[in-house]
C-alpha positions as MATLAB code, in Angstrom:
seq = 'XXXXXXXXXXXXXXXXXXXXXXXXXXXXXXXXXXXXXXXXXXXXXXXXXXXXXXXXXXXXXXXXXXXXXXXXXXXXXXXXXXXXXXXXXXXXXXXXXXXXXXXXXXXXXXXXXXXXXXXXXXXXXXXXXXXXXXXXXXXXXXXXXXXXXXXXXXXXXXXXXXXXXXXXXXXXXXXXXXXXXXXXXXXXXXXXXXXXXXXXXXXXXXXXXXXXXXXXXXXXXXXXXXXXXXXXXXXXXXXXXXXXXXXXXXXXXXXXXXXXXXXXXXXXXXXXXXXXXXXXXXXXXXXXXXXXXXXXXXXXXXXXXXXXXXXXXXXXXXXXXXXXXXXXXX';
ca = [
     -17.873    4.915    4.006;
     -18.509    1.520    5.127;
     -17.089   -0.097    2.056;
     -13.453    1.498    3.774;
     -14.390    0.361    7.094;
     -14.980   -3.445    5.467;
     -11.620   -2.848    3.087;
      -9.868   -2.144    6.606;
     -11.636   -5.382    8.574;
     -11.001   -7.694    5.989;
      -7.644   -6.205    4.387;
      -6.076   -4.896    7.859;
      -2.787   -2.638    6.028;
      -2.090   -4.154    2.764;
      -1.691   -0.969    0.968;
       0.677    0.595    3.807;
       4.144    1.697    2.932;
       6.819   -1.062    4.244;
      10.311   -0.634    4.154;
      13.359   -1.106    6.595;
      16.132    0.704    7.313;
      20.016   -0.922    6.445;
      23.158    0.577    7.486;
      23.957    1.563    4.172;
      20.656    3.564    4.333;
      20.985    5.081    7.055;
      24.366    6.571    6.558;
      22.815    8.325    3.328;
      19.957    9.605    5.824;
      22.563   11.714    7.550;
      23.644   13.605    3.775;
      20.243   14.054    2.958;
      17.045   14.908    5.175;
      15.683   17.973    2.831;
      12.841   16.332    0.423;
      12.883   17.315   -2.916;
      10.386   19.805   -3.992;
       8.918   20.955   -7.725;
       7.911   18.785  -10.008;
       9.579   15.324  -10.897;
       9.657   12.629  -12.922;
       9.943    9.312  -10.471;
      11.308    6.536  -11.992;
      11.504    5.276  -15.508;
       9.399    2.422  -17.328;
       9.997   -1.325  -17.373;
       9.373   -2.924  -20.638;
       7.691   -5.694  -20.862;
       7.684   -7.472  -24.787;
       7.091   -9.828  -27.019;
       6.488  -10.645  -30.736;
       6.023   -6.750  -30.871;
       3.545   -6.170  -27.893;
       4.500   -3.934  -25.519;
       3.944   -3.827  -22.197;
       5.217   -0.703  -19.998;
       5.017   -0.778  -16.315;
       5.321    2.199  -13.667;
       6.318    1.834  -10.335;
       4.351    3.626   -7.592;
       5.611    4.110   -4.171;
       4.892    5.511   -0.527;
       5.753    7.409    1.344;
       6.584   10.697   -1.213;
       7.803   14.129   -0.794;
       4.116   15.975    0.009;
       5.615   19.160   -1.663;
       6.888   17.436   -4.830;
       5.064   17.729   -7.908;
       5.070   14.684  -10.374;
       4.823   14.939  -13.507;
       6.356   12.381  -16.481;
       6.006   13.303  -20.284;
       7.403    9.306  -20.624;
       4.597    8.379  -18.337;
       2.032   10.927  -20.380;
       3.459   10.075  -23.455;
       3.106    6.584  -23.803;
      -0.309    6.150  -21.878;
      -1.534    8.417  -24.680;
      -0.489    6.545  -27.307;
      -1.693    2.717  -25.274;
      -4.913    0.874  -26.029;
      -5.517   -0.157  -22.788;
      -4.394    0.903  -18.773;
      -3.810   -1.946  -16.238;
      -4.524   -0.394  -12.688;
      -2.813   -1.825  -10.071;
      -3.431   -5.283   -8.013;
      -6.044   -4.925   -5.179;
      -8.646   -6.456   -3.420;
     -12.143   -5.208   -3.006;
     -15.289   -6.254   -0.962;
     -18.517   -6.300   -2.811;
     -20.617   -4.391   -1.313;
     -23.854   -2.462   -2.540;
     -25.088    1.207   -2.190;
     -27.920    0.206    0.033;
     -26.646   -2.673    1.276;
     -23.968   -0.019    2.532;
     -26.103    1.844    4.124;
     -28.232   -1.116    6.261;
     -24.011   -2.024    7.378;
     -23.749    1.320    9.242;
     -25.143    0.819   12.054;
     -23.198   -2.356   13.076;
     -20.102   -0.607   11.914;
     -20.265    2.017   14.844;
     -17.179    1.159   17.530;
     -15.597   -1.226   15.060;
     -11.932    0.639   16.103;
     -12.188    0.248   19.900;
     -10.890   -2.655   21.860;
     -13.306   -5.255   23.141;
     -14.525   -4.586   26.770;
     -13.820   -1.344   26.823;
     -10.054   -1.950   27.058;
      -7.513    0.477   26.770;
      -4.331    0.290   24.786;
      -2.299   -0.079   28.720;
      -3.855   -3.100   29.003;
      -3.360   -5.064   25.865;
       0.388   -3.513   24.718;
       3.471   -4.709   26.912;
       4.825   -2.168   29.174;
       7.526   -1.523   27.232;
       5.383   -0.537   24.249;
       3.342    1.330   25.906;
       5.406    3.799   27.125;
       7.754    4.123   23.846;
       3.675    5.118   22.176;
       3.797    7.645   24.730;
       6.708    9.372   23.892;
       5.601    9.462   20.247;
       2.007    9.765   20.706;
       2.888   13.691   22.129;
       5.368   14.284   19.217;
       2.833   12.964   16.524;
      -0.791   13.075   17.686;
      -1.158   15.195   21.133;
      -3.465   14.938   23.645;
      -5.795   12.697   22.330;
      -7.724   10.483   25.135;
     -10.165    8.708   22.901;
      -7.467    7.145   20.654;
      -6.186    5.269   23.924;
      -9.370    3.377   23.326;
      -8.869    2.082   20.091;
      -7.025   -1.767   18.777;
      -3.653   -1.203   18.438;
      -3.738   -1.864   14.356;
      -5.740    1.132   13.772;
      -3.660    3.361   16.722;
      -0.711    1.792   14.723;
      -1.741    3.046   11.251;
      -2.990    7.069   12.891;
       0.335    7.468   14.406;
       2.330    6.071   11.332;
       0.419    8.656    9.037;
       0.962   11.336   11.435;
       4.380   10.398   11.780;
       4.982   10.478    7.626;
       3.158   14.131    7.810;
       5.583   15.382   10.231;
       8.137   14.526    8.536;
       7.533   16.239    5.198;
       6.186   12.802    3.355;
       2.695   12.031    1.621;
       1.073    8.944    0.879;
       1.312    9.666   -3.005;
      -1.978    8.960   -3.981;
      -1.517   11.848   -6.293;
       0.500   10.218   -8.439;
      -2.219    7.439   -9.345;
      -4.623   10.068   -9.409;
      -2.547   12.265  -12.068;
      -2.323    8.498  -14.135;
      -6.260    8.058  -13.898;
      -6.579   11.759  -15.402;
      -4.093   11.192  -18.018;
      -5.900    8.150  -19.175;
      -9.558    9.451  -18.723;
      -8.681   12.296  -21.054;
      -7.419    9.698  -23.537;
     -10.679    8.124  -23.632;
      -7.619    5.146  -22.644;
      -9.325    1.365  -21.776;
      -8.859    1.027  -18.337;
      -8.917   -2.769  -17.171;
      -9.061   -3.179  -12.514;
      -7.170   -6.571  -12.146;
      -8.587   -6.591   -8.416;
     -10.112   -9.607   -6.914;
     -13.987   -9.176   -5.593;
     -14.668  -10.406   -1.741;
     -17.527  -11.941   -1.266;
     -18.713  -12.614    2.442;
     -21.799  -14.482    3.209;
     -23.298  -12.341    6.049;
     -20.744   -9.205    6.380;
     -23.448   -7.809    9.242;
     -22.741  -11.048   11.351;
     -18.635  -10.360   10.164;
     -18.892   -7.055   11.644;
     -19.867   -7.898   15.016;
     -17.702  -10.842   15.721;
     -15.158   -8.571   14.546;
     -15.819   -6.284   17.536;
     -16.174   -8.720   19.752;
     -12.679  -10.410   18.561;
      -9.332  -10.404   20.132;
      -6.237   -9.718   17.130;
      -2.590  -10.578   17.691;
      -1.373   -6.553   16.326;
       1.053   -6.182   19.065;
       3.654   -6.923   16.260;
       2.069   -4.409   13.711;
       1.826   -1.965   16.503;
       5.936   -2.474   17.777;
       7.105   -2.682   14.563;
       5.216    0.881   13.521;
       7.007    2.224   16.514;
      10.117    0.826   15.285;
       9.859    2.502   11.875;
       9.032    5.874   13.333;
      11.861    5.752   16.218;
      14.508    5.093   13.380;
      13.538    4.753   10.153;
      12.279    8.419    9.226;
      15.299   10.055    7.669;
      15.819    6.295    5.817;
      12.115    7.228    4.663;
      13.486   10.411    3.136;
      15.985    9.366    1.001;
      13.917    6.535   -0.388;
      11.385    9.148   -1.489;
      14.060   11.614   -2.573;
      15.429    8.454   -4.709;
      11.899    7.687   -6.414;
      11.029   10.818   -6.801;
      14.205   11.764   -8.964;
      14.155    8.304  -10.867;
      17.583    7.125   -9.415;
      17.039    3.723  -10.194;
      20.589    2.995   -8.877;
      19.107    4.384   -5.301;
      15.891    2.413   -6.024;
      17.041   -0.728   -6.729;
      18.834   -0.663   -2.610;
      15.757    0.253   -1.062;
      14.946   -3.207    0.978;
      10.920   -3.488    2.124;
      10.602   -4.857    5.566;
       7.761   -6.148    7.747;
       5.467   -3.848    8.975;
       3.411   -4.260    6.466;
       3.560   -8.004    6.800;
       2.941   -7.478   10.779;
      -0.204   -5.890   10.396;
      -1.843   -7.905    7.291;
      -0.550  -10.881    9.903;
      -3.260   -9.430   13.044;
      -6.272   -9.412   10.123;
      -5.240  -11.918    7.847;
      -4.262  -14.670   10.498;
      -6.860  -13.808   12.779;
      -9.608  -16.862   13.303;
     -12.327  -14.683   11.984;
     -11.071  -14.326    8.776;
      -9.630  -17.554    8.452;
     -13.034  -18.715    8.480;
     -13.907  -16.630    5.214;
     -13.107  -18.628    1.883;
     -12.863  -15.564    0.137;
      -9.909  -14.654    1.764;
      -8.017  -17.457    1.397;
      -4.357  -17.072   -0.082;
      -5.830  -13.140   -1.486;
      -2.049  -12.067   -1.815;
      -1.665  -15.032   -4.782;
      -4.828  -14.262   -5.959;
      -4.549  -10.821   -6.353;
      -0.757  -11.519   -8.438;
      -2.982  -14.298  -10.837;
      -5.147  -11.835  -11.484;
      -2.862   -8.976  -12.072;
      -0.427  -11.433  -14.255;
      -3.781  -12.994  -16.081;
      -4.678   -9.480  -17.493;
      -1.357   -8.357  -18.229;
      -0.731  -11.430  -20.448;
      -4.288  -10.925  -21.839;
      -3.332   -7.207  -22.472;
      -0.050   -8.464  -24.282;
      -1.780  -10.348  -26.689;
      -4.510   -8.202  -27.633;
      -3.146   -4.888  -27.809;
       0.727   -2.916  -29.696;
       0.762   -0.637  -26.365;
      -0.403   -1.385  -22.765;
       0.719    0.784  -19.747;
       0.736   -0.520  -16.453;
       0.821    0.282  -12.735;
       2.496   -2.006  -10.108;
       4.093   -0.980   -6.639;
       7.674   -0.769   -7.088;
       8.395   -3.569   -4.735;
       6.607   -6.215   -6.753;
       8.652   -4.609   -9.874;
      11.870   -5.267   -7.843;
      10.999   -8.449   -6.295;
      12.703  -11.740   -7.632;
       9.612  -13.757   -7.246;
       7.508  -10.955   -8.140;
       5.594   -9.872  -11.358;
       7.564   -8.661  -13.280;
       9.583  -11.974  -12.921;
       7.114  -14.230  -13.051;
       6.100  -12.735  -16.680;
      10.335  -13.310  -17.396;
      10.098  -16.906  -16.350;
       7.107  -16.991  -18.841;
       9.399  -15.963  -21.789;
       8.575  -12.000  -21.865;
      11.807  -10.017  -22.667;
      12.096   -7.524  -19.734;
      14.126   -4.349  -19.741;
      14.854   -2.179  -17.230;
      14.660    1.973  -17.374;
      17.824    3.565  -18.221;
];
C-alpha cells in the first residue's frame, strides 16, 4: 500500500494518459463517439533488427475502450516464440515489506492540503468553480475530497471522468502480455530504475507539510475533461483497431507534463539525488537492455508506450540513430 503512496509522492502522474486535442481531431470526434467493443487487435509491431536479431516492440496506450477485449495472435505469437520479454520503462522506490509497514503511520493525511486548507483557497476562482461544475457530473457530493492537494483531486476526477465516458485505463492489456509470457516460461527482464531515499519517514512528513505548484496539473485536467473527451474516443477507437494511419496523428499534450512538473520540480524532491533527471534515466535503462537483449538473443518482444514509439527523439529513434534497421507495422 505504501509502496503506491511513495510511487505517487515521488513520481506525482508519470504513468497518466496525456494527449491534446487538434482541430483535425476534434472534427473526427463528432463522426465517432461509440467505442468499439469485442475483442481487438491494437496496433501492429515495430521491428527493431540487426545482423539477424530481432527486436519487436508493442505499443501500449491509455485511455481504452473498457468494453473492448484485446487480444493479438501477432502479439501471442511472437512472444511465444522470444527468448526474453522487455517490460516497459518505470521507476520504482525501494522499499521493504516491513520497512512498509513501520511507513504507515506517517503516510496517514499524505492527500490533504497543509493547514487544513481547502481546495477554495489554494485554486483561482476561476478554477474553482469550472471543478464545480464537473465535480457533480463526475464525482457527486463528496465533501472530504474538497480537502485534498489539487494533484490528487486532479487525478480522481480525471479517472472518473475516463469512466464516464466509456474508457479504461488498459492495464489489461499489460496484464494479458504478462500471462502470455508467464505461460511461456518467457525471460522477463524490468528495465525500471530503483529509488533510493535516505530517510523516506522524514520524506513523508515534509511532504505533508509542503506547499506544490499543481494548479497547472489541476487546470489543465479540467481542460482535458471540458473538451477533450470525444478526442479521447477516437484515439482509443484508433489503437484499439490498429489504424496506424489514425495513430500516427494522435499529438500527446501536457497534462501529464503539468503534474510530473508540481512533484518533480517541487523543492522537496529536488533535494533527492535519486531523482535527478529519472525521465533520462529511465530511457538509458530501457535502451541499455534492449541493446543487451539484441545481442544476446534471435527474438525479443518488447513493451513501450506508444508515444515514446512515435516520438522523434524517442526510443525507438534513438536505437535508429544507433544503426538498428526500424520498420514500421503494416
Amino acid at each position: 500500500m505504501l509502496q503506491r503512496v511513495v510511487a505517487a509522492l515521488c513520481l506525482g502522474m508519470l504513468m497518466a494518459p496525456a494527449h491534446c486535442q487538434t482541430e483535425t481531431e476534434a472534427s473526427e470526434a463528432a463522426a465517432e463517439k461509440i467505442l468499439v467493443v469485442g475483442q481487438r487487435p491494437g496496433p501492429g509491431l515495430w521491428k527493431i533488427s540487426r545482423d539477424g536479431h530481432v527486436l519487436w516492440v508493442f505499443g501500449l496506450y491509455s485511455p481504452l475502450p473498457r468494453n473492448m477485449v484485446w487480444r493479438s495472435t501477432q502479439v501471442e505469437t511472437i512472444l511465444a516464440q522470444s527468448q526474453e520479454y522487455l517490460t516497459a520503462p518505470s521507476a520504482t522506490a525501494k522499499l521493504g515489506f516491513f520497512r512498509t509497514l513501520t511507513l504507515l503511520p506517517y503516510a496517514f493525511g499524505i492527500r490533504k492540503n497543509p493547514d487544513g486548507a481547502q481546495l477554495k483557497d489554494v485554486l483561482p476562482a476561476a478554477d474553482y468553480a469550472r471543478w464545480q461544475v464537473l465535480k457533480q457530473k463526475y464525482i457527486g457530493n463528496d465533501e472530504g475530497i474538497e480537502r485534498e492537494r489539487p494533484i490528487f483531486v486532479a487525478n480522481t476526477l480525471f479517472n472518473a471522468g475516463l469512466q464516464h465516458a466509456g474508457l479504461s485505463s488498459g492495464h489489461e492489456v499489460n496484464m494479458a502480455i504478462d500471462a502470455i509470457a508467464r505461460k511461456n516460461k518467457i525471460k522477463t527482464t524490468a528495465s525500471d530504475v530503483k529509488l533510493e531515499f535516505d530517510d523516506p519517514a522524514a520524506m513523508i512528513k515534509a511532504f505533508k507539510k509542503s506547499a506544490l505548484d499543481d494548479t497547472a496539473c489541476f487546470s489543465r485536467t479540467l481542460d482535458r475533461l471540458e473538451t477533450d473527451i470525444d478526442a479521447m474516443q477516437v484515439r482509443a477507437n484508433a489503437w484499439a483497431k490498429g489504424d496506424l494511419e489514425a495513430i500516427q496523428k494522435l499529438s500527446y499534450a501536457d497534462r501529464e507534463q503539468a503534474c510530473d512538473a508540481a512533484v518533480m520540480d517541487s523543492a522537496l524532491l529536488k533535494s533527492q539525488p535519486g531523482m535527478q533527471s529519472l525521465q533520462v534515466r529511465m530511457q538509458q535503462a530501457w535502451l541499455a537492455a534492449a541493446e543487451a537483449s539484441l545481442a544476446a538473443n534471435a527474438t525479443t518482444f518488447a513493451t513501450l508506450p506508444i508515444r515514446n514509439i512515435l516520438d522523434p527523439t524517442g526510443y525507438v529513434m534513438a536505437l535508429q540513430a544507433k544503426g538498428y534497421l526500424v520498420e514500421t507495422p503494416d
